[in-house]
PyMOL Python script that loads the backbone (N, CA, C, O; Angstrom):
from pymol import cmd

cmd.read_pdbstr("""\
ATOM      1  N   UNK A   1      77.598 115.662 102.340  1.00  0.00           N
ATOM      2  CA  UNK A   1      77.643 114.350 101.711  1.00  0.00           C
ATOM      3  C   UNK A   1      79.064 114.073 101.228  1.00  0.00           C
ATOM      4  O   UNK A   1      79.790 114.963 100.786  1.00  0.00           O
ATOM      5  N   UNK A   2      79.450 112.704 101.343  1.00  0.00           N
ATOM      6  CA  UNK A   2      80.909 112.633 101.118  1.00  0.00           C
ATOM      7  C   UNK A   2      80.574 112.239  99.576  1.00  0.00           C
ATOM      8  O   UNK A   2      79.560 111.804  99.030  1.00  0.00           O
ATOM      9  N   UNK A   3      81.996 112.614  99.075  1.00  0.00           N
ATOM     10  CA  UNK A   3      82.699 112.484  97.693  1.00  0.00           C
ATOM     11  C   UNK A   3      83.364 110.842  97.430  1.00  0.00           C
ATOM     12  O   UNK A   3      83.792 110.032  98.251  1.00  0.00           O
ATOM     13  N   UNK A   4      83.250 110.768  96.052  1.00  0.00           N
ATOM     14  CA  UNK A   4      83.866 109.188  95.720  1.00  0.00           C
ATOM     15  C   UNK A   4      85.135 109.675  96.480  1.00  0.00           C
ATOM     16  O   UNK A   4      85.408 108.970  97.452  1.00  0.00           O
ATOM     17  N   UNK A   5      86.358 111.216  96.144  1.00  0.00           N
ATOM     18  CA  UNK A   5      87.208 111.281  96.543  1.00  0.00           C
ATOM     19  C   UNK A   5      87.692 111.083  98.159  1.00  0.00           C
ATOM     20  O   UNK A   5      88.737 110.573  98.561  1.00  0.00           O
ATOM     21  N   UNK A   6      86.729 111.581  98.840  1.00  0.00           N
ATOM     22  CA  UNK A   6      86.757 111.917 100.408  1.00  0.00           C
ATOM     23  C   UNK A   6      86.859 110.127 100.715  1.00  0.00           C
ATOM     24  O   UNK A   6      87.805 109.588 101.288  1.00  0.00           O
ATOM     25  N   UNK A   7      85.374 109.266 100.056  1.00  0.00           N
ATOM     26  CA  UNK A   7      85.761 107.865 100.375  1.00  0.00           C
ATOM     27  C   UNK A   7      87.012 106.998 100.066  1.00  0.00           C
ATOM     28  O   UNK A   7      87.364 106.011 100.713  1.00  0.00           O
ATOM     29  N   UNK A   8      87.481 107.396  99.238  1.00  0.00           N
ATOM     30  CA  UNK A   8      88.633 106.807  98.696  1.00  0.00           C
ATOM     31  C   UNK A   8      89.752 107.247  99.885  1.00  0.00           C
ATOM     32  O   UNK A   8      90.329 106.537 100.708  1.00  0.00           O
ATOM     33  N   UNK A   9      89.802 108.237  99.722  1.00  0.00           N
ATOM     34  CA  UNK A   9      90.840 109.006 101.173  1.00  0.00           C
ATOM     35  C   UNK A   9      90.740 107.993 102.663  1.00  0.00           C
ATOM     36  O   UNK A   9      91.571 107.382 103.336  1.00  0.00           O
ATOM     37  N   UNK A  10      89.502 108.170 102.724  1.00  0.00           N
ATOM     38  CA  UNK A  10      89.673 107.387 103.982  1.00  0.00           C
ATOM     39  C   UNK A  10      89.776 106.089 104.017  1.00  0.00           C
ATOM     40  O   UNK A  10      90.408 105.462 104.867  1.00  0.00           O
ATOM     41  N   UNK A  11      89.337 105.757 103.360  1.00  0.00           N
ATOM     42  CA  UNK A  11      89.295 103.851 103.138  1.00  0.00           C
ATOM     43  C   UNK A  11      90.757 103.354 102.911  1.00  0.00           C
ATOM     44  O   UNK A  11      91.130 102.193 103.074  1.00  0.00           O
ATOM     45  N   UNK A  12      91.767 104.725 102.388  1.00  0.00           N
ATOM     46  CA  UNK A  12      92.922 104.584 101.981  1.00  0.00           C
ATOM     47  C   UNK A  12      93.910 104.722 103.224  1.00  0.00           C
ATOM     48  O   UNK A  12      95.013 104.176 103.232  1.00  0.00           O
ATOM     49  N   UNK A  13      93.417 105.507 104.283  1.00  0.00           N
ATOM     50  CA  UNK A  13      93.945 105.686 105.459  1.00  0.00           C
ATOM     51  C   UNK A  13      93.768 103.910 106.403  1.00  0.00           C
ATOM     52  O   UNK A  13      94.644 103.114 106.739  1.00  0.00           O
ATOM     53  N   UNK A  14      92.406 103.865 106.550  1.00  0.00           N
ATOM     54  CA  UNK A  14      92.363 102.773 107.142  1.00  0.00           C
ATOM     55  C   UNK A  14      92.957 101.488 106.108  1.00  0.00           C
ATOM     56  O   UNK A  14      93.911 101.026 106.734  1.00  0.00           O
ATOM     57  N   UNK A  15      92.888 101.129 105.500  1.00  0.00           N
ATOM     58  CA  UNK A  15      93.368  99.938 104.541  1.00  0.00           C
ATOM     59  C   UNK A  15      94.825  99.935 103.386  1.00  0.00           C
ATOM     60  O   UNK A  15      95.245  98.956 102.769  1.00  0.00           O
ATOM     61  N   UNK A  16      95.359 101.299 103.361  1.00  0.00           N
ATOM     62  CA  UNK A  16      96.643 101.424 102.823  1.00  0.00           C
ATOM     63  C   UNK A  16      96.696 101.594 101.247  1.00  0.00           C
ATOM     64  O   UNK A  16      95.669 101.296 100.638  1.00  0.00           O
ATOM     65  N   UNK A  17      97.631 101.976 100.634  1.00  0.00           N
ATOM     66  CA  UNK A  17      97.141 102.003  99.146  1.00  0.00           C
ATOM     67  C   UNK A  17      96.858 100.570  98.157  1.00  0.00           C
ATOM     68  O   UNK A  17      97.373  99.452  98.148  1.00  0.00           O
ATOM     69  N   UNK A  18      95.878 101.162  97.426  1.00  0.00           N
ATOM     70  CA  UNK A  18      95.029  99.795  97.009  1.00  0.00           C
ATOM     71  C   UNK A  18      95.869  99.096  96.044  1.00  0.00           C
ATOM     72  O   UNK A  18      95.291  98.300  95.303  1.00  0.00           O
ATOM     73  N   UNK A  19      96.877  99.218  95.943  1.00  0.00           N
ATOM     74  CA  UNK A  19      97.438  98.921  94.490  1.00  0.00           C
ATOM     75  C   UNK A  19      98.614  97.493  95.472  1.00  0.00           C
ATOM     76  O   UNK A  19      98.737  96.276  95.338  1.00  0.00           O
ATOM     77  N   UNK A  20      99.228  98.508  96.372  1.00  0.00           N
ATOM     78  CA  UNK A  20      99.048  96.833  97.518  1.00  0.00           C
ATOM     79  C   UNK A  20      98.826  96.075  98.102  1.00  0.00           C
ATOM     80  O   UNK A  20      99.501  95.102  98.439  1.00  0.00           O
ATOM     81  N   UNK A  21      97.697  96.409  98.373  1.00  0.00           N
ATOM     82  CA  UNK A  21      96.465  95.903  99.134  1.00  0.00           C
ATOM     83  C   UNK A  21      96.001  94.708  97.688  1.00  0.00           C
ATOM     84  O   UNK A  21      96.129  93.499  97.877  1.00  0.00           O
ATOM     85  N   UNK A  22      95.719  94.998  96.946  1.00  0.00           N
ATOM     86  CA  UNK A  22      95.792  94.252  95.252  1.00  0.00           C
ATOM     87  C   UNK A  22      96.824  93.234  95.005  1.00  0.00           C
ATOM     88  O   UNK A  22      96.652  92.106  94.544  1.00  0.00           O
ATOM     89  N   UNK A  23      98.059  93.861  95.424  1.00  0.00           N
ATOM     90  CA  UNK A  23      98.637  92.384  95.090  1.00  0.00           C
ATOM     91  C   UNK A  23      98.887  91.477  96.523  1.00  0.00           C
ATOM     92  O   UNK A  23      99.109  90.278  96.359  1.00  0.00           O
ATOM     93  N   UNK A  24      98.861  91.976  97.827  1.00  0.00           N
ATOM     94  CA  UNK A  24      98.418  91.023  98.754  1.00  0.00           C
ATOM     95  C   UNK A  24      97.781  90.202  98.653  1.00  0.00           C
ATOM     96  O   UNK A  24      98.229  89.081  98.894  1.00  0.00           O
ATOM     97  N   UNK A  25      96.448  90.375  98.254  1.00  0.00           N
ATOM     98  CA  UNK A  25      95.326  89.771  98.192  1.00  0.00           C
ATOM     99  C   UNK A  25      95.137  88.821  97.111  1.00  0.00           C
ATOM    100  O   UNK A  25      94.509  87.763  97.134  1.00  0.00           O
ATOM    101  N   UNK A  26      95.818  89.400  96.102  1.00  0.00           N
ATOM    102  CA  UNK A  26      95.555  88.351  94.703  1.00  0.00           C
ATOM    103  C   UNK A  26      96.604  87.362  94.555  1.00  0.00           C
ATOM    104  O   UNK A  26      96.486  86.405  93.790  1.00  0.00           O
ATOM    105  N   UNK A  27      98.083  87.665  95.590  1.00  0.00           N
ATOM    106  CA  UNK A  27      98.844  86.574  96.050  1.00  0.00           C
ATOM    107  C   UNK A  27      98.191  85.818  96.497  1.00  0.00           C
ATOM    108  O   UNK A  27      98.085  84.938  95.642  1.00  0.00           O
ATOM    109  N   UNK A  28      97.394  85.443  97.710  1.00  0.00           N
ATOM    110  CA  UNK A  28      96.911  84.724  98.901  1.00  0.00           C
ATOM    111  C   UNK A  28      95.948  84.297  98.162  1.00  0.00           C
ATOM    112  O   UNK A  28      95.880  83.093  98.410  1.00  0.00           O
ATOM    113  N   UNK A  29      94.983  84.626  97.225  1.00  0.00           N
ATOM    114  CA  UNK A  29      93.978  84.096  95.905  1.00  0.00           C
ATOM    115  C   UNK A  29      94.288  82.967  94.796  1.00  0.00           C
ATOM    116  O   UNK A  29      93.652  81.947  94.526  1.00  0.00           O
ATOM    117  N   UNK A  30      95.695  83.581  94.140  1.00  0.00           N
ATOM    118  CA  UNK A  30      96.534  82.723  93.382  1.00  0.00           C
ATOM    119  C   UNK A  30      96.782  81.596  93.879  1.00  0.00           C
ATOM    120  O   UNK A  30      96.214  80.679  93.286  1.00  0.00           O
ATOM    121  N   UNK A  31      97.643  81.187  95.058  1.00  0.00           N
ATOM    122  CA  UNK A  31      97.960  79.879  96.293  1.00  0.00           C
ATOM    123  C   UNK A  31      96.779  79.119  96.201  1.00  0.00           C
ATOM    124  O   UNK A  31      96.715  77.942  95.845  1.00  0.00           O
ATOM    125  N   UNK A  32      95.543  80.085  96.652  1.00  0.00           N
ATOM    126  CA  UNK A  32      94.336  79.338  96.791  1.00  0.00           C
ATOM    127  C   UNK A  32      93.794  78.649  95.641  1.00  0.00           C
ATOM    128  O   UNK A  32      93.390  77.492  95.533  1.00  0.00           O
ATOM    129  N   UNK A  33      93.871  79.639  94.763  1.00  0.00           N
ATOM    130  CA  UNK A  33      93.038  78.477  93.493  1.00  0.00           C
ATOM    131  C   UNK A  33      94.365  78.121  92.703  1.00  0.00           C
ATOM    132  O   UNK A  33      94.698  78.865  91.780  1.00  0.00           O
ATOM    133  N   UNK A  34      94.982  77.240  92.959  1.00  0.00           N
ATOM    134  CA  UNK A  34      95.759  76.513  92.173  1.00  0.00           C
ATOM    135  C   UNK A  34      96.350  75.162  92.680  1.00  0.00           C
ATOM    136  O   UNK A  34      97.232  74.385  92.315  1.00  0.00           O
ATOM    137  N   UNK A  35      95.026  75.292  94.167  1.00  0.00           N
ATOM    138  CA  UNK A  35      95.230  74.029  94.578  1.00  0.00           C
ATOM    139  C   UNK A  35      94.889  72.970  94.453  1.00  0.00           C
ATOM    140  O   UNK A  35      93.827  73.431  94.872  1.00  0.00           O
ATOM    141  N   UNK A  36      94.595  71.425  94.210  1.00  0.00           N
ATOM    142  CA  UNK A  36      93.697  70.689  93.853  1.00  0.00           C
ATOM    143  C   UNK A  36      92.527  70.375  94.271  1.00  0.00           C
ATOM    144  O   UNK A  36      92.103  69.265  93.947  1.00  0.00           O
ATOM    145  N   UNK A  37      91.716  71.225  95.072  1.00  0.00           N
ATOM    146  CA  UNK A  37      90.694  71.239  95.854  1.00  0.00           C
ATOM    147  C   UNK A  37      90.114  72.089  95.436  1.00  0.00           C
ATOM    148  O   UNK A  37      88.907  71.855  95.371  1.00  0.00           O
ATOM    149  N   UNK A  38      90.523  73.368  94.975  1.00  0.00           N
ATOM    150  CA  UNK A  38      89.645  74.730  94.745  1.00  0.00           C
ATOM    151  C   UNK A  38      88.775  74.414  93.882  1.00  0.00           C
ATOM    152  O   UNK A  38      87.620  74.632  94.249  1.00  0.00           O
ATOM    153  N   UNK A  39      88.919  73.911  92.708  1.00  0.00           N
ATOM    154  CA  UNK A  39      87.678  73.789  91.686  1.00  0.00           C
ATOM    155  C   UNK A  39      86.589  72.314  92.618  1.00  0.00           C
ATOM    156  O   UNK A  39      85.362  72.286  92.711  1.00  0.00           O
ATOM    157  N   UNK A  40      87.228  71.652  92.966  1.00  0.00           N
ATOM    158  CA  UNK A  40      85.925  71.460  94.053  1.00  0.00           C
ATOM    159  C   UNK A  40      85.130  71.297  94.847  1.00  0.00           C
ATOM    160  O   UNK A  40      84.457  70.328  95.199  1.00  0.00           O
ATOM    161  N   UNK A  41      85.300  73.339  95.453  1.00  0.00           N
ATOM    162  CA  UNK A  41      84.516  73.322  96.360  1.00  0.00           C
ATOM    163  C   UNK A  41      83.771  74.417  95.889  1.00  0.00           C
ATOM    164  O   UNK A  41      84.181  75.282  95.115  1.00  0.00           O
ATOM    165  N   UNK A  42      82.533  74.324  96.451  1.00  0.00           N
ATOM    166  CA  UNK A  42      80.636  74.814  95.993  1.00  0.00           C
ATOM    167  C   UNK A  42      81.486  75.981  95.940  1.00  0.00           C
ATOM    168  O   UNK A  42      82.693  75.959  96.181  1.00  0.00           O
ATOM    169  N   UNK A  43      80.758  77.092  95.588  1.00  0.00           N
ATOM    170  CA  UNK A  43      80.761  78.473  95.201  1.00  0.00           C
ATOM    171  C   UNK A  43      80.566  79.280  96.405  1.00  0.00           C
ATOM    172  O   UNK A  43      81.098  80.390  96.407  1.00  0.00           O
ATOM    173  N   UNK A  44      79.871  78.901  97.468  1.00  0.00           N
ATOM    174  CA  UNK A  44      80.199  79.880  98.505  1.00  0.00           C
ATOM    175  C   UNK A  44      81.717  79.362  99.567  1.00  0.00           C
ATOM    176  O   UNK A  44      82.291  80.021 100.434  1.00  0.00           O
ATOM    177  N   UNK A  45      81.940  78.301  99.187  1.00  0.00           N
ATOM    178  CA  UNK A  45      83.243  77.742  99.946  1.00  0.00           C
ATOM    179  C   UNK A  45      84.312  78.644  99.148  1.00  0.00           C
ATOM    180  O   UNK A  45      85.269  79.232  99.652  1.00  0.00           O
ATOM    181  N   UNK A  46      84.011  78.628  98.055  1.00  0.00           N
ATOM    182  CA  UNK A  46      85.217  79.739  96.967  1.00  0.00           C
ATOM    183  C   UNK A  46      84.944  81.093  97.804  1.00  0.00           C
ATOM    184  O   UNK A  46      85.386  81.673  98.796  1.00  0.00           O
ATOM    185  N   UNK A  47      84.211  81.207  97.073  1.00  0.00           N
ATOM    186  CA  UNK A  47      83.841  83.072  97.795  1.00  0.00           C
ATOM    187  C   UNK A  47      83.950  83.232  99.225  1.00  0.00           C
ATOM    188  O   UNK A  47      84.281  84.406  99.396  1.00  0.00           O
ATOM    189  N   UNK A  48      83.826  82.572 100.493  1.00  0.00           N
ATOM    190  CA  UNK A  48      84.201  82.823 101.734  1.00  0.00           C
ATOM    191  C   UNK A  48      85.589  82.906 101.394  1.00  0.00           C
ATOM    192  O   UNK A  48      85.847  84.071 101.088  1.00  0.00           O
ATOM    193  N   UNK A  49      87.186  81.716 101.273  1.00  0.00           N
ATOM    194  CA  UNK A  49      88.142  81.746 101.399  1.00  0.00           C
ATOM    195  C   UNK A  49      87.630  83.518 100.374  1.00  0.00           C
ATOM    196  O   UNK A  49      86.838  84.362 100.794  1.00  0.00           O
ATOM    197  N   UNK A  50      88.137  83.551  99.499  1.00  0.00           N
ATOM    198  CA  UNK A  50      88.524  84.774  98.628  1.00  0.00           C
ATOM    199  C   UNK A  50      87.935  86.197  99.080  1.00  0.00           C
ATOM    200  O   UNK A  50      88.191  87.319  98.642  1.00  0.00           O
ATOM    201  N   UNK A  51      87.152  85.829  99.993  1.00  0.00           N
ATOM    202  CA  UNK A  51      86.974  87.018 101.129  1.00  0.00           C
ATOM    203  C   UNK A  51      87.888  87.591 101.880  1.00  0.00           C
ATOM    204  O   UNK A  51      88.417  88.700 101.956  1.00  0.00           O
ATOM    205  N   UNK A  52      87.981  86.072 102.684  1.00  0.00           N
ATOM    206  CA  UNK A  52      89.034  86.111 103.952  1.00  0.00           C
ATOM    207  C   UNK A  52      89.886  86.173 103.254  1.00  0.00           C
ATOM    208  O   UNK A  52      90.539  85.495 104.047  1.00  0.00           O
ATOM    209  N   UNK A  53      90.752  86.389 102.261  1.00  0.00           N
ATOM    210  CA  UNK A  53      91.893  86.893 101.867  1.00  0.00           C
ATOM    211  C   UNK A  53      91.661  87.916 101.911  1.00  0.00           C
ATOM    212  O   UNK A  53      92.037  88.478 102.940  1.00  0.00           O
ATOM    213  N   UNK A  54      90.948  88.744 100.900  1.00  0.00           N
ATOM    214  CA  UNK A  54      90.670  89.980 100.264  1.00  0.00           C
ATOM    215  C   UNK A  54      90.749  90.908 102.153  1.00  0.00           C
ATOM    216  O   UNK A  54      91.258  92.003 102.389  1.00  0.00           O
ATOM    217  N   UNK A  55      90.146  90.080 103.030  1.00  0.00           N
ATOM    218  CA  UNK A  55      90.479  90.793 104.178  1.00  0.00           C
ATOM    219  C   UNK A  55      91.530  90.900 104.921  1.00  0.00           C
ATOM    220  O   UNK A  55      91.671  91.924 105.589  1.00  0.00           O
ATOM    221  N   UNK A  56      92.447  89.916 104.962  1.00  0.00           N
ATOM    222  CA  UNK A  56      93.783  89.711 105.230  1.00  0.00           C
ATOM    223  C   UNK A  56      94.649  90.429 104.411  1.00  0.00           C
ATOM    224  O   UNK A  56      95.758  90.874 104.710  1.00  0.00           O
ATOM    225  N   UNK A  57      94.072  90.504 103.386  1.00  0.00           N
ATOM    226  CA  UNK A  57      94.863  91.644 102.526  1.00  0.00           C
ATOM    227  C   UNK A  57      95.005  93.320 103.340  1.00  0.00           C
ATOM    228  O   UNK A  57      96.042  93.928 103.607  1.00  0.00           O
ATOM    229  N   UNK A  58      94.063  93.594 103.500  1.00  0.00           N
ATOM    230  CA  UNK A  58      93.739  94.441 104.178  1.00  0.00           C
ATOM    231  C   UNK A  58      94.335  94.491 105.256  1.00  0.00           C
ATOM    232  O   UNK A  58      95.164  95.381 105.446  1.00  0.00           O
ATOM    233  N   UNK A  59      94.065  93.589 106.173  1.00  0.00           N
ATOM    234  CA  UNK A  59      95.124  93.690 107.371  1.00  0.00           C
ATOM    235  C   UNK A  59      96.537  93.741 107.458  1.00  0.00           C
ATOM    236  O   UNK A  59      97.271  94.296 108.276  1.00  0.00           O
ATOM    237  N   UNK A  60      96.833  92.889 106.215  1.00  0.00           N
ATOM    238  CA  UNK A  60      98.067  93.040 106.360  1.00  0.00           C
ATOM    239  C   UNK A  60      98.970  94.491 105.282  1.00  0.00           C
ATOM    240  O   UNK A  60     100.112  94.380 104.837  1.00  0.00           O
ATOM    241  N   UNK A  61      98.232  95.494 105.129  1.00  0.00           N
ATOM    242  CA  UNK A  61      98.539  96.184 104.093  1.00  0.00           C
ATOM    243  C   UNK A  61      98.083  97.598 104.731  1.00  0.00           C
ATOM    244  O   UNK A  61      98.695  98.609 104.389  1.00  0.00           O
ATOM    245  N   UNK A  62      96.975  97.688 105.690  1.00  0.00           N
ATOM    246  CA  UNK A  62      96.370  98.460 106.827  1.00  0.00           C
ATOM    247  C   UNK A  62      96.585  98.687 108.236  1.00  0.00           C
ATOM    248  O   UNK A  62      97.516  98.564 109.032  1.00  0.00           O
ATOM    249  N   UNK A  63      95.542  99.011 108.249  1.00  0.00           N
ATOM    250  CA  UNK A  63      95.850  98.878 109.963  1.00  0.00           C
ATOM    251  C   UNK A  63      95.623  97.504 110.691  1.00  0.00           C
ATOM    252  O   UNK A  63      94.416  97.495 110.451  1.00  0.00           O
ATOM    253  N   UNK A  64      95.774  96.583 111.240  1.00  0.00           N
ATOM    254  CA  UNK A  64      95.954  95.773 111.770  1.00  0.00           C
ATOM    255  C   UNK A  64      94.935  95.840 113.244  1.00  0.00           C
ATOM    256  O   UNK A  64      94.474  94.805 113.725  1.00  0.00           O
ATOM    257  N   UNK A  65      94.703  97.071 113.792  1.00  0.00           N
ATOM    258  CA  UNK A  65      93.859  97.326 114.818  1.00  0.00           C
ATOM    259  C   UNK A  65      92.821  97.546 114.500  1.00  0.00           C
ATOM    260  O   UNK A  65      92.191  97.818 115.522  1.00  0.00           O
ATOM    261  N   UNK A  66      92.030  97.617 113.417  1.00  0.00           N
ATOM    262  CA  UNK A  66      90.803  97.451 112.781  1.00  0.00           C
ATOM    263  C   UNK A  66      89.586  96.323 113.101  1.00  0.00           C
ATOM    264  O   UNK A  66      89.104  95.471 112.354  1.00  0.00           O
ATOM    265  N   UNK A  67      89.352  96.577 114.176  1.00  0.00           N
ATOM    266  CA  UNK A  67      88.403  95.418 114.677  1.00  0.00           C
ATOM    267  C   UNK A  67      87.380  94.764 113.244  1.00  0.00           C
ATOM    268  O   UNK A  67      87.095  93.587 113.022  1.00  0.00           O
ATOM    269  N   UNK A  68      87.028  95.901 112.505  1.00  0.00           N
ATOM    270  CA  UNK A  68      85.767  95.332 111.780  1.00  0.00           C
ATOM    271  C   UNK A  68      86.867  94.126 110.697  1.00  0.00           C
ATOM    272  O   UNK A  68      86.640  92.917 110.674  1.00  0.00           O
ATOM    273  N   UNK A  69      87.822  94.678 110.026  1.00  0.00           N
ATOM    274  CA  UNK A  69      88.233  93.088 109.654  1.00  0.00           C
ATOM    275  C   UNK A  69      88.289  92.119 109.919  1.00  0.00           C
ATOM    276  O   UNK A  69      88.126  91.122 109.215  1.00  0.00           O
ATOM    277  N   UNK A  70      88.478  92.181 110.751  1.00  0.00           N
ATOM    278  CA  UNK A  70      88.566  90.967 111.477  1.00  0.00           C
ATOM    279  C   UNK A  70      87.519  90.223 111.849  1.00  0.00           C
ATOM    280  O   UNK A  70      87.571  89.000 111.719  1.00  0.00           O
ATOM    281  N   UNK A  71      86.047  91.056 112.537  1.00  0.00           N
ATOM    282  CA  UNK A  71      84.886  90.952 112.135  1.00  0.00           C
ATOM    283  C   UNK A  71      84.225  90.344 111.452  1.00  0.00           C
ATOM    284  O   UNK A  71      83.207  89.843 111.929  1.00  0.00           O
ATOM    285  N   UNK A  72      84.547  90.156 110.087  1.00  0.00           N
ATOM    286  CA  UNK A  72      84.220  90.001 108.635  1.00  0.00           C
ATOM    287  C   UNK A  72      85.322  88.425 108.594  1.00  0.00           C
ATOM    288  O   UNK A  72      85.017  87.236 108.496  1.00  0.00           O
ATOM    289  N   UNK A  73      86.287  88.931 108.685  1.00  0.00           N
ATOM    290  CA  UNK A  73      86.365  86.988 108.908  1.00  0.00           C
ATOM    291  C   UNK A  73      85.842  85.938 109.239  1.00  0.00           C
ATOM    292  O   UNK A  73      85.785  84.802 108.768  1.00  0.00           O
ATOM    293  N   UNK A  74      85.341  86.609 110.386  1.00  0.00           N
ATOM    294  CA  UNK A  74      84.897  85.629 111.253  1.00  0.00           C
ATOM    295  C   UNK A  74      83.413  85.786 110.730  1.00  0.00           C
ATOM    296  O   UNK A  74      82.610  85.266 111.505  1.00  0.00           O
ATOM    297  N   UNK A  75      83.110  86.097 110.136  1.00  0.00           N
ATOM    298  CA  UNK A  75      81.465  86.439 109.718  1.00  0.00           C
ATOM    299  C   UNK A  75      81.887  85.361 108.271  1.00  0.00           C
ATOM    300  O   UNK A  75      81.239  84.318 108.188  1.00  0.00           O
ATOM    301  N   UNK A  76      82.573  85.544 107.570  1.00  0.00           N
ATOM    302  CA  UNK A  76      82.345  85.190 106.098  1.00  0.00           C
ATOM    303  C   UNK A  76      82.914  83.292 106.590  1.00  0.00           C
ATOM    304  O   UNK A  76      82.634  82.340 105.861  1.00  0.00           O
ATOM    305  N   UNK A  77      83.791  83.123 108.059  1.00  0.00           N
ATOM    306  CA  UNK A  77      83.720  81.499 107.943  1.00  0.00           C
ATOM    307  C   UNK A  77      82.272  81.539 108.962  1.00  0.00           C
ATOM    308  O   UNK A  77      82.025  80.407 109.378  1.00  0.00           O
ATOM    309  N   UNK A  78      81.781  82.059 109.199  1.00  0.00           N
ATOM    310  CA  UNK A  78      80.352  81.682 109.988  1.00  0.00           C
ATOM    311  C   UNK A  78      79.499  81.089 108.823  1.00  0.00           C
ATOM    312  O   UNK A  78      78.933  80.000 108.722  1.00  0.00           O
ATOM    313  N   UNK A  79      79.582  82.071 108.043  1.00  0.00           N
ATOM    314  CA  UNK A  79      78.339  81.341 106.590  1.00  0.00           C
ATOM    315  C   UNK A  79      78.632  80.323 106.365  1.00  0.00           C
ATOM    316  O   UNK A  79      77.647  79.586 106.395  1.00  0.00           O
ATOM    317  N   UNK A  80      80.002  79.552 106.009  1.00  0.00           N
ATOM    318  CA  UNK A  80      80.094  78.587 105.425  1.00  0.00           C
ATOM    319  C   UNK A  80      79.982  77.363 106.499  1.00  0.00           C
ATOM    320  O   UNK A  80      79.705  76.220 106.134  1.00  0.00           O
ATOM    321  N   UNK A  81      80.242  77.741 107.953  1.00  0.00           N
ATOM    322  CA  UNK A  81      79.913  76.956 108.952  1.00  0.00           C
ATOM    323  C   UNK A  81      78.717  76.887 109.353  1.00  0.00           C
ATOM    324  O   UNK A  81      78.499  75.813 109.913  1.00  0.00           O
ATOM    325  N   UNK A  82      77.526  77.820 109.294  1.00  0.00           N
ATOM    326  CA  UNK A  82      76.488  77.429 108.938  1.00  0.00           C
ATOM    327  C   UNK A  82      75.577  76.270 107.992  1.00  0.00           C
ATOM    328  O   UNK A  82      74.636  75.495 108.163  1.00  0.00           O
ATOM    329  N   UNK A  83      76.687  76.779 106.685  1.00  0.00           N
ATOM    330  CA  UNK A  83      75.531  75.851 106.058  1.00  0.00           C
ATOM    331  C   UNK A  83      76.353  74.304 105.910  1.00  0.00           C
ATOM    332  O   UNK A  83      76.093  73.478 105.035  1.00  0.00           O
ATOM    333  N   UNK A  84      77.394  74.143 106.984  1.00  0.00           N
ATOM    334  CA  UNK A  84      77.965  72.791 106.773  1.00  0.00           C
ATOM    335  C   UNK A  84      77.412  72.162 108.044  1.00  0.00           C
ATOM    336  O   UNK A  84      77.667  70.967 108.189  1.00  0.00           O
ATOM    337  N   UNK A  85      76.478  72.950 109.277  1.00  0.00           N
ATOM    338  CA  UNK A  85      75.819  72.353 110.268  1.00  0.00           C
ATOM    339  C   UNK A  85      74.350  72.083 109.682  1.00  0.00           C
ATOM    340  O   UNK A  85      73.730  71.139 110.172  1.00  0.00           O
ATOM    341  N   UNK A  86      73.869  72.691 108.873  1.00  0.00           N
ATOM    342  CA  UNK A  86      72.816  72.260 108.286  1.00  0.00           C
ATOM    343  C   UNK A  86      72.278  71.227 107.399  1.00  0.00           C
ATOM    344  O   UNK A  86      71.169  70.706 107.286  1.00  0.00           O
ATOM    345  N   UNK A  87      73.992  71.021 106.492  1.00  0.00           N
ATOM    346  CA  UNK A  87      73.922  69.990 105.951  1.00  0.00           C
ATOM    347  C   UNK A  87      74.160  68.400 106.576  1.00  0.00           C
ATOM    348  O   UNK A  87      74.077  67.384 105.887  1.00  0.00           O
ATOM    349  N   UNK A  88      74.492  68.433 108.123  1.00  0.00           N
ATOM    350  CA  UNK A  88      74.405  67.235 108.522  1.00  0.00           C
ATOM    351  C   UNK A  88      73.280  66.271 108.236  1.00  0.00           C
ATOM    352  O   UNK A  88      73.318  65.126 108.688  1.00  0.00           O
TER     353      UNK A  88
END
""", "prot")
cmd.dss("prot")
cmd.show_as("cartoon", "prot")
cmd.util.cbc("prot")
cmd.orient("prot")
């Protein structure tokens, strides 16, 4: 059974140390909500963008050949493109 340590290790291999991976991400967050639009849009329109950062963070702080990030992008604008075909 793996260790918090062993997970940390690897997650640290694939995604780089978290402490820059942290301020990548909370750069590309900051931009975002301080725009005049962010406060209003619904709560999953917030939380998708602040995903897709939090994953771009990653990419850009990681490995870059990491299919599943990228993955997850495209998954977290699927939700919100979902429920904007539903709301027609």
């Amino acid at each position: 059974m793996d260790t918090i340590e062993q997970t940390l290790l690897d997650r640290g291999k694939k995604y780089g140390d978290f402490r820059d991976h942290a301020y990548i991400s909370q750069s590309i967050k900051s931009i975002m909500h301080e725009t005049d639009i962010w406060h209003k849009l619904s709560c999953d329109k917030q939380e998708s963008l602040d995903m897709i950062a939090h994953k771009i963070g990653r990419i850009l702080n990681g490995d870059p050949e990491y299919k599943d990030s990228w993955h997850d992008i495209v998954g977290y604008a699927k939700l919100v493109d979902d429920t904007l075909e539903n709301n027609k």
